[in-house]
C-alpha positions as CSV (number, residue, x, y, z in Angstrom):
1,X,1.0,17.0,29.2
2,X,-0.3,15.1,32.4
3,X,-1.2,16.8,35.8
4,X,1.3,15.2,38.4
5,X,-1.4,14.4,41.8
6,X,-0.7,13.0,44.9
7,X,-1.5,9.3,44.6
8,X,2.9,8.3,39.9
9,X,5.1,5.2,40.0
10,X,8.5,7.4,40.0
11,X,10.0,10.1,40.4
12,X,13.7,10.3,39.7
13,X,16.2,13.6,40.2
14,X,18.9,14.5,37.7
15,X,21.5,14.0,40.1
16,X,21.7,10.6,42.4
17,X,21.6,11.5,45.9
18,X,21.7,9.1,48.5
19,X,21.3,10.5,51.9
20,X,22.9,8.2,54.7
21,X,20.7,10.5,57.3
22,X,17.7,9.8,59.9
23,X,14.6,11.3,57.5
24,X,13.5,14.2,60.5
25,X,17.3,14.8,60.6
26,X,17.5,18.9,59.8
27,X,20.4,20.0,56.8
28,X,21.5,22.9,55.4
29,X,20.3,23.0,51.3
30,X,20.7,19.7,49.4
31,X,20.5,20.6,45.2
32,X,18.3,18.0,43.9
33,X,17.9,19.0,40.3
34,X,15.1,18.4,37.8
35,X,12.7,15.6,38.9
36,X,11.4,13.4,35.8
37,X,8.4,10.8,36.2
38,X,8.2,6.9,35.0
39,X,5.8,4.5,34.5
40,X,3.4,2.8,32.6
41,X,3.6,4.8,29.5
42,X,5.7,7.5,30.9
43,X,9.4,7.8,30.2
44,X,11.1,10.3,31.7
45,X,8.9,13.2,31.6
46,X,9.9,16.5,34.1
47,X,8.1,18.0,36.3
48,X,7.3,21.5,35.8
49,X,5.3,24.5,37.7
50,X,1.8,25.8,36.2
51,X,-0.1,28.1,38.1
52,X,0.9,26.5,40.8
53,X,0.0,23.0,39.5
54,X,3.0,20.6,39.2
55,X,2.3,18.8,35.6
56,X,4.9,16.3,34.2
57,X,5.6,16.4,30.0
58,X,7.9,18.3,27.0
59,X,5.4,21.0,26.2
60,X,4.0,23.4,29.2
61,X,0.1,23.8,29.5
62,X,-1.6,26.7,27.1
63,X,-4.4,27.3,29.6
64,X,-1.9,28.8,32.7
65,X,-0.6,32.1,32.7
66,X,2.9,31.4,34.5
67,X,4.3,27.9,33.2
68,X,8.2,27.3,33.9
69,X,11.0,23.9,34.3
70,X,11.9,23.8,37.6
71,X,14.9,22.4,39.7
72,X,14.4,21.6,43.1
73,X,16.5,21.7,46.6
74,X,15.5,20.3,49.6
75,X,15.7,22.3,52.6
76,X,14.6,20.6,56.0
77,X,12.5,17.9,54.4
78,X,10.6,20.6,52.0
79,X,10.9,20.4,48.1
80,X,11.9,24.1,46.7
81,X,11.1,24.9,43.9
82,X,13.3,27.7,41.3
83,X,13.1,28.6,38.4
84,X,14.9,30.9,35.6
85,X,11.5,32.5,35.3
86,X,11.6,35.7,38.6
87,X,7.7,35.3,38.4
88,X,7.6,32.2,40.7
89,X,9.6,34.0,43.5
90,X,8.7,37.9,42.6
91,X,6.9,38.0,46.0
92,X,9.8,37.5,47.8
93,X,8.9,33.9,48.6
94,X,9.5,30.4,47.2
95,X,7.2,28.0,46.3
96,X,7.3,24.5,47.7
97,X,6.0,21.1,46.6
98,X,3.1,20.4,48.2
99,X,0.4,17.3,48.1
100,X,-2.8,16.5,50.1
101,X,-2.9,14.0,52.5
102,X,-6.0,14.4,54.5
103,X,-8.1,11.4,53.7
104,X,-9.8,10.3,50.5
105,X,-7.9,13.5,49.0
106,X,-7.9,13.7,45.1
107,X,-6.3,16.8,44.7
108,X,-3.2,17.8,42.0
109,X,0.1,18.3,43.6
110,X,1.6,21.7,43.6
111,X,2.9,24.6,44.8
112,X,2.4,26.6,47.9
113,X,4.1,30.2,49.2
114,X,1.4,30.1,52.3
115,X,1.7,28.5,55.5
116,X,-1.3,26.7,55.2
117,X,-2.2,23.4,57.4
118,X,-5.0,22.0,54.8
119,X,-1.9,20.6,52.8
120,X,1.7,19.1,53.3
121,X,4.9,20.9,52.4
122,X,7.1,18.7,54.7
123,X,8.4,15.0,54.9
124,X,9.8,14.9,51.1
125,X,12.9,12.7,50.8
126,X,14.9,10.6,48.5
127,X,15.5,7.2,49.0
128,X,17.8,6.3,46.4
129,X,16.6,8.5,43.0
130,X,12.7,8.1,44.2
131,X,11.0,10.7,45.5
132,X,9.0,9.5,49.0
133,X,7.3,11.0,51.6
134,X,7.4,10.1,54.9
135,X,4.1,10.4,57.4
136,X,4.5,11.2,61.1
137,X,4.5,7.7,61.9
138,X,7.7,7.4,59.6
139,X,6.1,5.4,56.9
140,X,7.5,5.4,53.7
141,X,4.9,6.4,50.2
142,X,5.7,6.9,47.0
143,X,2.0,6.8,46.1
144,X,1.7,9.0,43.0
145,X,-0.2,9.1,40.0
146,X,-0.4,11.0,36.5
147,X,-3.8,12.2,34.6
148,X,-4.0,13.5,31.0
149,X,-5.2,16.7,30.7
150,X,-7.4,18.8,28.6
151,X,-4.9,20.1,26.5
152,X,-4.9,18.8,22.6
153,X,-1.8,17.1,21.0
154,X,0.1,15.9,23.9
């Protein structure tokens, strides 16, 4: 199992999607599917919820108390996430990817319910089967990195 941070190679969704859009364009829902990671040593592993972490891998952390697959949509330029599991949205709210951009950040990418400006929820797109994100200035990053974790046998 590997925490999935802000900073991996690839991301790809189940479904191709190409969107022949501006990226600040606003859309109704877009179904993106399950997202799966790649790279050096990593084939294809999808991305799933824990505690609000997002960890890529086949077997979900023992150390979280609410660990789930998730599919995503996109609404707007956010990631949401759902999930068979009524836990994630028993609040009444959804979580949404998030990731930290503020600088020298080396924080795990997650998932959010708050409206909170210390992280980014907005700017996710596809460009082609990768997942990007695009800053203010309209740059494209797909600047994303894995880390094992703590967790024996995986």
């Amino acid at each position: 199992m590997l925490f999935f941070s802000n900073l991996l190679v690839a991301v790809s969704a189940t479904t191709s999607i190409v969107h022949a859009r501006a990226l600040v364009k606003e859309r109704d829902t877009t179904s993106l599917g399950t997202f799966y990671a790649y790279a050096s040593n990593i084939s294809g592993l999808s991305l799933s919820y824990g505690d609000g972490i997002a960890y890529i891998g086949n077997v979900r952390p023992t150390d979280v108390s609410v660990a789930t697959n998730v599919t995503f949509s996109e609404v707007n330029d956010q990631l949401i996430a759902t999930s068979s599991d009524t836990t994630l949205t028993s609040n009444g709210t959804t979580p949404r990817l998030f990731i930290d951009q503020s600088v020298a950040a080396f924080v795990s990418a997650g998932f959010t319910t708050a409206t909170n400006t210390s992280v980014t929820t907005t700017g996710f797109d596809m460009f082609g089967t990768l997942l990007v994100w695009a800053s203010s200035a309209g740059e494209l990053e797909s600047k994303w990195y894995a880390a094992p974790t703590r967790q024996e046998g995986l």
